[in-house]
N, C-alpha and C positions, 0 to 999 in steps of 0.2 A: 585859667578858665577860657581863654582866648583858644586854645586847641581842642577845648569841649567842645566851644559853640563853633567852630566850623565844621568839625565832624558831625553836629546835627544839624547842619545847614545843610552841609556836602548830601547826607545821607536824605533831606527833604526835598528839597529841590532840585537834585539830580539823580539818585538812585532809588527812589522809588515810585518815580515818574518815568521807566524805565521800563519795558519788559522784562527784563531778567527782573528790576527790580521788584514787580508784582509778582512775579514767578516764587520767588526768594519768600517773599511775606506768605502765599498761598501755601505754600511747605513747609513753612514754620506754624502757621496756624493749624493744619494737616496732622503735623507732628505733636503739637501741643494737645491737640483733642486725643487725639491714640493714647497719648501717654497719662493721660487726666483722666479716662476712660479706665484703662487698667491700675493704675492705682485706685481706682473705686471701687471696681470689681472684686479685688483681692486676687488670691491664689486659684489658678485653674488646672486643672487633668487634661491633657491634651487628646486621650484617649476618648473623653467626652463627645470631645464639638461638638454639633448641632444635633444629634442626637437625643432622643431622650427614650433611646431602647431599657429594657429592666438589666437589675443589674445578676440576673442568673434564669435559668431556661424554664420558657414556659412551660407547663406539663398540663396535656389535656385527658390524660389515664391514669388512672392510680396508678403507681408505678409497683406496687407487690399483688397487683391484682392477676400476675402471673404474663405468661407469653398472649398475646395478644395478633400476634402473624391469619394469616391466611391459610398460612403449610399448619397444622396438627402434627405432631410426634405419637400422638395418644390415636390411639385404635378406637375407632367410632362404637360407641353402643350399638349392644345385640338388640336388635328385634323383640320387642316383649310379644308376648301372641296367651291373650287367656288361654285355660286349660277348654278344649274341646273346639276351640275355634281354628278358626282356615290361619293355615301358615301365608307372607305374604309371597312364598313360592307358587302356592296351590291359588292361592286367590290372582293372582297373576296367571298364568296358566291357565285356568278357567275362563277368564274374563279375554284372554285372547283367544280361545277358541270360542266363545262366543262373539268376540268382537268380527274373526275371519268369517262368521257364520258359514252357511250354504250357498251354492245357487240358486237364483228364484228364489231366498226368502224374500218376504213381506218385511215391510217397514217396523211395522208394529210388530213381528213378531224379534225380529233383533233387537230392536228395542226393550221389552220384555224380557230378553236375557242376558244385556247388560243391568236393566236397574238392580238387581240385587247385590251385585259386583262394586257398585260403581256409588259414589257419593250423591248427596241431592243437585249441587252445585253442577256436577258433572253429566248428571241424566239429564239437567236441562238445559246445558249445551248440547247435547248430539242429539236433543227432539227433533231436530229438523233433519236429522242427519240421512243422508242415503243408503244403504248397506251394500249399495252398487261398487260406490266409490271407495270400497276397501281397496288398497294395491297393495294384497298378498294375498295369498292361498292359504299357507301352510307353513307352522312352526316348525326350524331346521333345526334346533339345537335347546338346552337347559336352558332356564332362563340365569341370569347375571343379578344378584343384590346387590345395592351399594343401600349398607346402614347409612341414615345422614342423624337419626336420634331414635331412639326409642319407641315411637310411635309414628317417624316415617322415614321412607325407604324409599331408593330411586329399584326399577328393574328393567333390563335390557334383557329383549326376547327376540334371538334374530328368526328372521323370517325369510322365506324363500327369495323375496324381489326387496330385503331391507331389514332395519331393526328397530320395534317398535318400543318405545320409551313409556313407562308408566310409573307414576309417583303416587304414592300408596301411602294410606294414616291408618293411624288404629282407631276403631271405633269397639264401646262395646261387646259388637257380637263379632268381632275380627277385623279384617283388615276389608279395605276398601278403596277402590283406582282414585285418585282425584285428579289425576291428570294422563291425557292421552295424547302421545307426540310422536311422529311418525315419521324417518332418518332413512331417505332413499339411499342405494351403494349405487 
């Protein structure tokens, strides 16, 4: 017993009044919570960690709800046009030749030969409008369709100083501008 109690003598009074000696105690107690800690825990996935992502991909589209891209493969819808009504070639067409009107027309009177042309929405944007301030003369070429569905259609009708852009819906009695946008070269 006499070799016990000097080895806890030795180790009180001189080795743990010590810096190493405190050192030693702080890395054993260190060690001891680590290891008390994961025996508590049990078994872990190291792929886990800190984490708490799902464990397969979120999906915010049905995924059979077909291609969902930007790009179409599929050839856009024909143009429906009732029987007896303005194609929206001719209704294009008309509407820029009245939109280029005359010289010296009256305000009011180009005005009056867009509304028929031209949606509600749209004749009341160009109420104010000037018929000065047209910059073109004169249609150089067919006009261009682009189908975008069924009932509207972009068209490009170049013009002698540009080409003017018109986006066009079906309404009961044909077709009609609803949009007028105008692309200098």
């Amino acid at each position: 017993m006499t070799a016990m109690r000097r080895a806890l003598e030795f180790l009180f009074t001189r080795a743990l009044r010590s810096r190493l000696g405190v050192a030693l105690v702080i890395a054993v107690l260190i060690f001891g919570v680590i290891g008390a800690a994961r025996l508590v825990s049990g078994p872990s996935d190291p792929a886990d960690g800190l984490s708490s992502r799902p464990d397969r991909p979120i999906t915010t589209v049905d995924p059979t709800a077909g291609d969902d891209g930007v790009k179409s493969t599929e050839a856009p819808p024909s143009p429906v046009t009732p029987a007896g009504a303005r194609t929206p070639e001719q209704t294009a067409d008309r509407f820029a030749k009245a939109w280029l009107g005359r010289p010296g027309m009256a305000a009011d009177q180009w005005q009056a030969g867009l509304r028929p042309l031209s949606t509600s929405a749209l004749t009341e944007k160009l109420s104010g409008a000037d018929p000065g301030g047209v910059p073109a003369e004169e249609v150089t070429g067919p006009p261009e369709v682009r189908a975008r569905t069924q009932t509207f259609v972009e068209v490009l009708l170049p013009l002698d100083s540009g080409r003017l852009r018109l986006e066009l819906v079906a309404d009961d009695d044909g077709w009609l501008v609803d949009v007028v946008d105008w692309e200098r070269q």
